[in-house]
VOGU-3710 file (C-alpha; in Angstrom, 3 decimals, decimal comma):
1> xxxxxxxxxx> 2,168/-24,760/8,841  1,484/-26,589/5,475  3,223/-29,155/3,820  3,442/-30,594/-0,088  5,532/-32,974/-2,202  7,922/-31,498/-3,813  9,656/-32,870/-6,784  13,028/-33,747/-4,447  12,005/-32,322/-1,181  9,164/-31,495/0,803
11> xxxxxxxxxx> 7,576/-28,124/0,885  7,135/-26,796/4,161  4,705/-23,261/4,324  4,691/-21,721/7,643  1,930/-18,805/7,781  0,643/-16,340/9,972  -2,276/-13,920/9,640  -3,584/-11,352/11,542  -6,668/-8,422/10,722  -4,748/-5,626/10,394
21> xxxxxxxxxx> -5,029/-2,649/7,879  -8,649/-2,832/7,202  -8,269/-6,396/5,851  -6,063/-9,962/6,498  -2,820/-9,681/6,442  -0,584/-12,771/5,699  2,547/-13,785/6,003  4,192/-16,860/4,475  7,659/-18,500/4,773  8,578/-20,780/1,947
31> xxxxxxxxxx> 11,383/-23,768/3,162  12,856/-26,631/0,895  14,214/-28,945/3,461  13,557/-32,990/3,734  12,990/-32,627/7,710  10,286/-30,832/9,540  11,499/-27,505/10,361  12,737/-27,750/14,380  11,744/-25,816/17,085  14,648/-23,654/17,056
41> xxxxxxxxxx> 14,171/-22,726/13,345  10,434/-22,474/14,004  10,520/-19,802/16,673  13,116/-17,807/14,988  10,448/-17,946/12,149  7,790/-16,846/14,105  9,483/-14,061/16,088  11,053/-12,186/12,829  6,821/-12,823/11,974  6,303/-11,077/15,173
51> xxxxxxxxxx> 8,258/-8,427/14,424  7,089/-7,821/10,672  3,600/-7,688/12,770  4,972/-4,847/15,184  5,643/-2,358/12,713  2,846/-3,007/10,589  0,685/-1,858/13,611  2,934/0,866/14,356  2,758/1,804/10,850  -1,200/1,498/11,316
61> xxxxxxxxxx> -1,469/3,744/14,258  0,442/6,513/13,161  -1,283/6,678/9,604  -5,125/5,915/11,031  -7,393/8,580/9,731  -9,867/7,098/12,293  -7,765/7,684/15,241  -7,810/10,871/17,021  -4,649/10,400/18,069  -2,767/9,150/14,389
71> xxxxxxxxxx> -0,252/11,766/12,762  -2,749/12,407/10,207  -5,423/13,945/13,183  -2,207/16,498/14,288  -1,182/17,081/10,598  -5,225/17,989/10,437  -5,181/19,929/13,506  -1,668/21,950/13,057  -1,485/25,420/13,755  0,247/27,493/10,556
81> xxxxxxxxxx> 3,799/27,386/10,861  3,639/24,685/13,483  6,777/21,945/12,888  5,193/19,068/13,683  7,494/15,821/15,301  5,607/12,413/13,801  6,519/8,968/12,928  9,172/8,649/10,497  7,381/6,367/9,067  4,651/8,969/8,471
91> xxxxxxxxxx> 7,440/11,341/7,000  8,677/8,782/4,339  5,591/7,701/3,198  4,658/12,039/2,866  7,642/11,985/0,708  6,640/9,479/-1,476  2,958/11,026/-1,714  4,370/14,028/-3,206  6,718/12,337/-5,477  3,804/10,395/-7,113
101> xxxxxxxxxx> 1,437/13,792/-6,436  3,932/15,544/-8,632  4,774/13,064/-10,834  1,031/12,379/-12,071  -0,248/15,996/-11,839  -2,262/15,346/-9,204  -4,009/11,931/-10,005  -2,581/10,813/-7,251  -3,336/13,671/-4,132  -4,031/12,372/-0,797
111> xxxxxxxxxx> -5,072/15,681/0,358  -8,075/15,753/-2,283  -9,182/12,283/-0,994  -8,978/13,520/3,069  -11,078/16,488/2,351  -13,540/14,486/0,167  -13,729/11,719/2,534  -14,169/13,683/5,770  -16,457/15,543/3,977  -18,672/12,331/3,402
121> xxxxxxxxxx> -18,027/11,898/7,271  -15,499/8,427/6,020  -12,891/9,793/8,491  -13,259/10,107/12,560  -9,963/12,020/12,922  -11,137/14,995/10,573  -14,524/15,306/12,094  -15,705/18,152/13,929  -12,558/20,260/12,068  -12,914/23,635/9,909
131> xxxxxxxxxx> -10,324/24,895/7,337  -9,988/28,831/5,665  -9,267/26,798/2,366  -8,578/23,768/1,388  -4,703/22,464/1,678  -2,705/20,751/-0,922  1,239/18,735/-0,420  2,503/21,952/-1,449  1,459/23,338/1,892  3,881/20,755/3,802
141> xxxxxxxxxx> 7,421/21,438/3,576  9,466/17,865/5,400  12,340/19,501/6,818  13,803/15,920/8,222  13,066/12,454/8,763  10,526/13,072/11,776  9,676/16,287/11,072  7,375/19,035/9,068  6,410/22,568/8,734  3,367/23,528/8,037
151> xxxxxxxxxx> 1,482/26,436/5,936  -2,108/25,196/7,322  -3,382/22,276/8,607  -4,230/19,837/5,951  -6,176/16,693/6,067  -4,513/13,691/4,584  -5,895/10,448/3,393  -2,922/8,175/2,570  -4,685/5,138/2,145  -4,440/5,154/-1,529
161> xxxxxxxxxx> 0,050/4,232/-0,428  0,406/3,470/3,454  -0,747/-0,218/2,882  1,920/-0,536/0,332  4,325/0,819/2,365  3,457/-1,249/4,984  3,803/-4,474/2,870  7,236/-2,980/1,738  8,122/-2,433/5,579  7,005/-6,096/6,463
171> xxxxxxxxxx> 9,016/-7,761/3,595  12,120/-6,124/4,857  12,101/-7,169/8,390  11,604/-10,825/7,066  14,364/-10,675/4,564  16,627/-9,000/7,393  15,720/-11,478/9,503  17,430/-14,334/7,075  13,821/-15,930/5,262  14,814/-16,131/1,850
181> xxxxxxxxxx> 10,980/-17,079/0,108  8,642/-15,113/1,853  5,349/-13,510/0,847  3,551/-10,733/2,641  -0,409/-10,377/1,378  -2,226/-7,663/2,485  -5,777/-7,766/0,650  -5,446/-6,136/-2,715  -1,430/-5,407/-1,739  1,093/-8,255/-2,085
191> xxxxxxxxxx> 4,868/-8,342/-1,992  7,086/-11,843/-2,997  10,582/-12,373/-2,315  12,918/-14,681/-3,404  12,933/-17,501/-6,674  9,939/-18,875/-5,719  6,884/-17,957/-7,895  3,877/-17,808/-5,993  0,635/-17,938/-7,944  -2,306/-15,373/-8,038
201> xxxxxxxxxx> -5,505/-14,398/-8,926  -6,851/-11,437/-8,994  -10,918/-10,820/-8,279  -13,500/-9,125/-10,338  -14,246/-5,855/-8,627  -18,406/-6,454/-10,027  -18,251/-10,134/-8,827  -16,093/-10,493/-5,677  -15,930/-14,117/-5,369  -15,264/-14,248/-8,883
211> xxxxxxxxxx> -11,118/-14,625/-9,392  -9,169/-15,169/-12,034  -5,781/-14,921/-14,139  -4,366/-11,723/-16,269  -3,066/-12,305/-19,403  0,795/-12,308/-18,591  0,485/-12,517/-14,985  0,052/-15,783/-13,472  2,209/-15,880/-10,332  4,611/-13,120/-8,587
221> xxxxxxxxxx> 8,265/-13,414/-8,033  10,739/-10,645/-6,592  8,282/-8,313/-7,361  5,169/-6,451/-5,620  1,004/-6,716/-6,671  -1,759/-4,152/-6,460  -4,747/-4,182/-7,031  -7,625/-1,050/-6,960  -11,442/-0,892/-8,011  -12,956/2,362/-9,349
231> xxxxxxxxxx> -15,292/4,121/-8,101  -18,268/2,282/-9,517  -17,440/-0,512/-7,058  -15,590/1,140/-4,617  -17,057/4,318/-1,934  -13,566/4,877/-0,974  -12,021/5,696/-4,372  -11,913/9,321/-4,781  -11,533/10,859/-8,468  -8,631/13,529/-7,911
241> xxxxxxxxxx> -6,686/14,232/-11,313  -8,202/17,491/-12,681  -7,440/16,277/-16,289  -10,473/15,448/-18,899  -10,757/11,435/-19,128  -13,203/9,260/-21,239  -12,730/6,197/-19,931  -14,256/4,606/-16,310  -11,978/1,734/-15,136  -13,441/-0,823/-12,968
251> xxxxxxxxxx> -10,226/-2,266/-11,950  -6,117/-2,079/-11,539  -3,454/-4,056/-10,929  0,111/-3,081/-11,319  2,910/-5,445/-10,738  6,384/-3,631/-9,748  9,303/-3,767/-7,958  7,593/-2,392/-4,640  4,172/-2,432/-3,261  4,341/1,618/-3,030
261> xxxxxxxxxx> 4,751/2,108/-6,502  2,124/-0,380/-7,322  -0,531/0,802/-5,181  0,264/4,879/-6,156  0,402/3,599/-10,066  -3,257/1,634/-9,704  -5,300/4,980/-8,507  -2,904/6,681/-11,044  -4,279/4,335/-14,161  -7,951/4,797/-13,140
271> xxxxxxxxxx> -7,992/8,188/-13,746  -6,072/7,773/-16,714  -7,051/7,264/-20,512  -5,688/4,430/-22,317  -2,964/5,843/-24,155  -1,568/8,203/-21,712  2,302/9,047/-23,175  3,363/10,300/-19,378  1,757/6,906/-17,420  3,398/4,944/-19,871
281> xxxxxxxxxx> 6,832/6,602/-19,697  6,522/6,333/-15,911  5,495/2,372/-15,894  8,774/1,906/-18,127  10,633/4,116/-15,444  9,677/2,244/-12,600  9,676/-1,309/-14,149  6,239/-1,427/-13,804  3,275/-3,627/-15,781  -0,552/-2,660/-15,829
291> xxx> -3,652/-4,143/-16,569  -6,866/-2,461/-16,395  -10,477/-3,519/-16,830
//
């Protein structure tokens, strides 16, 4: 826990981290109070941590596509016609994939990025697997909350959202849980809750210990932060919209209401041109603010 001077209270920060998702995952509690938090407040703290934690790993496990045993490995294995029982976390985030699949024509396609990164040998749970022809979200019908039909088997890569949903997740279980400034940091994902405006920087893909300010964008409140490098700095970013573009993005950030839409917006904007009428009528539907570089 960390403590500052505030202007008529102290500041108490009580944080946890943990290395989960491929990077460090942080969680902080923001409290305005003269005393030191007590015991009893402390472990209520921590255990609503503990279970923001919980289903970040459960979210983690079922959405590995280095795991053998992940939803993604069955989804990739799946017999045609097969209805397949998985996490319902797995199902949601599906559904949002092909909202933001449809919505951006396909800048946005987790099944382009599985194929392309098993085929670079990126993904232990595809390996070893053949496919007819190559799937596409159209192939996946979600027929309820835990479950899906498939045409073929398909091999997904949702790493380009599940982080973001994961933040999302996190956030909720420490609002539920009665922490009213709370941050959840997840790498290039972030979520903030409550009146409290935390500050941020955001590092140059070319120069990684290089951070800095965007114009306009100094600290988050009540709202969500990602981040994604193109491919120039990045193996894992896969090119997937079929539509001409001129211009090579380094970087994105997108600040909106949720970390999902943030995180499907930033591999939708560097694929994108830099007047692109659809992106920006879907950044105005969504509440959403991007900066590119």
């Amino acid at each position: 826990m960390s403590v500052c001077e505030g202007a008529n209270a102290t500041v108490h920060v009580v944080q946890r981290a943990r290395p989960m998702l491929g990077t460090l995952v942080a969680l902080q509690v923001r409290l305005v109070q003269a005393a030191v938090p007590g015991g009893q407040q402390l472990e209520h703290i921590h255990g609503v941590m503990e279970m923001a934690f919980r289903r970040i790993l459960n979210i983690e496990h079922a959405m590995s596509a280095h795991s053998p045993n992940s939803d993604l490995a069955r989804l990739a294995r799946a017999i045609p016609g097969d209805a397949l029982t998985l996490s319902h976390h797995t199902v949601a985030v599906l559904r949002l994939a092909k909202y933001w699949y449809r919505v951006s024509l396909g800048a946005f396609d987790p099944a382009v990025a599985g194929d392309e990164l098993a085929a670079r040998g990126a993904r232990p749970a595809f390996r070893g697997l053949a496919f007819a022809r190559k799937a596409t979200l159209r192939d996946v019908c979600v027929v309820g909350d835990d479950t899906v039909r498939l045409q073929c088997p398909i091999r997904l890569d949702f790493g380009g959202i599940a982080k973001g949903y994961a933040v999302d997740q996190a956030l909720s279980i420490l609002s539920s849980g009665g922490l009213a400034n709370v941050l959840v940091n997840a790498g290039g994902d972030l979520r903030a809750c409550g009146d409290w405006g935390w500050p941020v920087r955001v590092r140059s893909p070319g120069t990684p210990t290089h951070s800095g300010s965007l114009k306009g964008l100094q600290s988050v409140r009540n709202a969500a932060l990602a981040t994604s490098s193109g491919a120039n700095t990045n193996v894992e970013f896969v090119r997937t919209a079929r539509t001409r573009f001129s211009q090579h993005w380094n970087s994105c950030t997108v600040r909106a209401p949720d970390c999902v839409t943030a995180d499907a917006l930033t591999k939708w904007g560097l694929q994108s041109d830099p007047k692109s009428p659809r992106l920006e009528r879907t950044l105005r539907t969504h509440r959403a603010t991007m900066w590119r570089a």
